[in-house]
N, C-alpha and C positions, 0 to 999 in steps of 0.2 A: 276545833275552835277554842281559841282560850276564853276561859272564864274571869271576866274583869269585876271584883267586887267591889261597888261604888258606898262609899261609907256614909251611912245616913244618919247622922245627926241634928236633923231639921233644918238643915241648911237648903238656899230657896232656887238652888240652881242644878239641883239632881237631873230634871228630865232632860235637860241638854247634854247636861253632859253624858247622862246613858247614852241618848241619839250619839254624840258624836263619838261616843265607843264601839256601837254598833253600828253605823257607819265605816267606822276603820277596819270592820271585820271581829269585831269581837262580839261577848256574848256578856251583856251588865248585867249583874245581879246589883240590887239596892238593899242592905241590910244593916242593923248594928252588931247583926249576931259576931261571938269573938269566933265561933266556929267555923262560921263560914268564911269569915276574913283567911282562917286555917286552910280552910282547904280550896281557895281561888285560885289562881296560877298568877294574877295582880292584884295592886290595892291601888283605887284611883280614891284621890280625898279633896273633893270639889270644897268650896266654899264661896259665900257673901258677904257680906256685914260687919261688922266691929268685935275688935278685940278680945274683952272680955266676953260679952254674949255666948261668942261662938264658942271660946275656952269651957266656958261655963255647961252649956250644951256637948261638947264631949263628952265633959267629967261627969254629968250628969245621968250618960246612955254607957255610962262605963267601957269608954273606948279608948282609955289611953293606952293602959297596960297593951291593950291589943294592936292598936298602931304601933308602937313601941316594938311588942314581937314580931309582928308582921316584918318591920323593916330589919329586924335583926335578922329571922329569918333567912333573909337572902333574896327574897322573890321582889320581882320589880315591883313598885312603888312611884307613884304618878299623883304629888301637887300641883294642887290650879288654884291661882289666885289666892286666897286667903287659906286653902291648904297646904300653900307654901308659909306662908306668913308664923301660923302656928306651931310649925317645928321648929324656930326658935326659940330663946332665953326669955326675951322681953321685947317689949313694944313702947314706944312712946304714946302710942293712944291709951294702952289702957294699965292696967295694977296688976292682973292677975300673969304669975306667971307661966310662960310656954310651957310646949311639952318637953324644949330643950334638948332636943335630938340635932338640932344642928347650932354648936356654939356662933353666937353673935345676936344682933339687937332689930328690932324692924324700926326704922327712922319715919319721920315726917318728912316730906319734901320741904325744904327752901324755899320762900314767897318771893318771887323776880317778878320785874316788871316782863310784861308781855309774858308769861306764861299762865296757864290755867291749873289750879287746883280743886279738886283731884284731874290728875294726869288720864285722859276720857280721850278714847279713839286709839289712832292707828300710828303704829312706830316700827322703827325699822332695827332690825336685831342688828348686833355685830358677837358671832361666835367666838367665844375665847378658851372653848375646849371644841375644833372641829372635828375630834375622832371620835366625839362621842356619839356612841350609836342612838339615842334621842336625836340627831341631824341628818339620822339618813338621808337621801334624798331631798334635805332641805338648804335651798339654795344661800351662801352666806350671808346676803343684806335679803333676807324674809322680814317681811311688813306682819306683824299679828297684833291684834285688839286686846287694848288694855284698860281696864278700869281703875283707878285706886288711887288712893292720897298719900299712902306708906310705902317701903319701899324697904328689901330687905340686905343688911348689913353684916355678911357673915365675917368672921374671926379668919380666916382660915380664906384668902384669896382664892387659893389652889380651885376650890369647890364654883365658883362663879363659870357657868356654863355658857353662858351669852351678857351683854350690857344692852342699855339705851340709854339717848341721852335725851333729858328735856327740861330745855332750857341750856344752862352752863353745867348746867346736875347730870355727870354719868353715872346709871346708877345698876346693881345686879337686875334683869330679868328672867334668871336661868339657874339653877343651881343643878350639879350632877353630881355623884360621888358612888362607886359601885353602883349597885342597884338601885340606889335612892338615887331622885329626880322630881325637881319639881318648880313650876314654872308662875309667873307673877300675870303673866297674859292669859287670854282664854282661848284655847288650842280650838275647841269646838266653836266660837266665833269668828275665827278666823281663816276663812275660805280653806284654798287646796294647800296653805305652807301648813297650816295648821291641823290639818287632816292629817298631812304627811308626818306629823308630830303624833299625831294618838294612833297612826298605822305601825309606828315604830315600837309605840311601845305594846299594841297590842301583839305584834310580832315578839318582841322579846320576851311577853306574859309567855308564848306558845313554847319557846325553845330550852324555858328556864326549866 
């Protein structure tokens, strides 16, 4: 069983997301240790809340360095929601800067009429890396639940894994690049496409 360690930083959405790891077959550990982050077989890095705060609370449990090695290491590596957000440069919400492991910027959505901000509820993917094995078995218009008013902006197209669109705003939901992966939606809120997403990657923690 692979060992998935879910990175705690005080962030308000750990116990889901463990469940929807051990649900997909794997085994969560919850820790800020750098040690254990060493010796996991993944690194899932959940998140909630605002910009700065959450920056702030990394650097604070002294976890950057260690995200940082983690992903250089080579072993998969699994962003949700505001765990994607973070591995950027900068954000328009807040001053402090990312961890900067993926060049580009987190945007604010566009105010349209008939749209609702923050972007709340259920969208439909459109895969723009289908070989990547994050898709296994997930079919290419998958509906997964999303929360959030930002939206991330990488440098480097190539990396954009999936889109949605809301409103006239297409925007990244998906980033992949080798081992790093990391998603704008919340896999474990999102029924069997969603499962089928953290079964992938607990499968890939096993084989790396």
């Amino acid at each position: 069983m692979a060992v998935i360690a879910v990175i705690d930083y005080d962030a308000g959405n750990l116990h889901s997301a463990c469940k929807g790891v051990e649900a997909a077959g794997g085994e969560a550990i919850v820790t800020d240790s750098a040690s254990v982050l060493a010796q996991a077989d993944g690194i899932l890095l959940p998140g909630v809340g605002a910009w700065d705060p959450t920056l702030q609370s990394i650097r604070s449990h002294h976890l950057e360095q260690p995200i940082k090695d983690a992903i250089a290491s080579g072993k998969p590596f699994l962003g949700i929601c505001m765990g994607l957000q973070v591995l950027f440069e900068s954000s328009d919400e807040g001053n402090d800067p990312g961890l900067g492991i993926v060049p580009g910027r987190v945007r604010k959505f566009k105010p349209e009429p008939g749209i609702r901000i923050p972007h709340m509820g259920w969208n439909q993917l459109h895969l723009t890396q289908p070989q990547s094995l994050l898709w296994t078995a997930t079919p290419e218009e998958s509906w997964m639940y999303f929360v959030h008013s930002y939206y991330v902006d990488p440098t480097e197209s190539s990396m954009i894994a999936a889109t949605i669109t809301h409103g006239t705003q297409t925007i990244a939901a998906a980033i992949a690049h080798k081992n790093l992966m990391a998603v704008q939606f919340h896999p474990e809120k999102s029924s069997d496409s969603g499962m089928a997403l953290l079964a992938n990657f607990v499968r890939l923690a096993q084989i790396s």
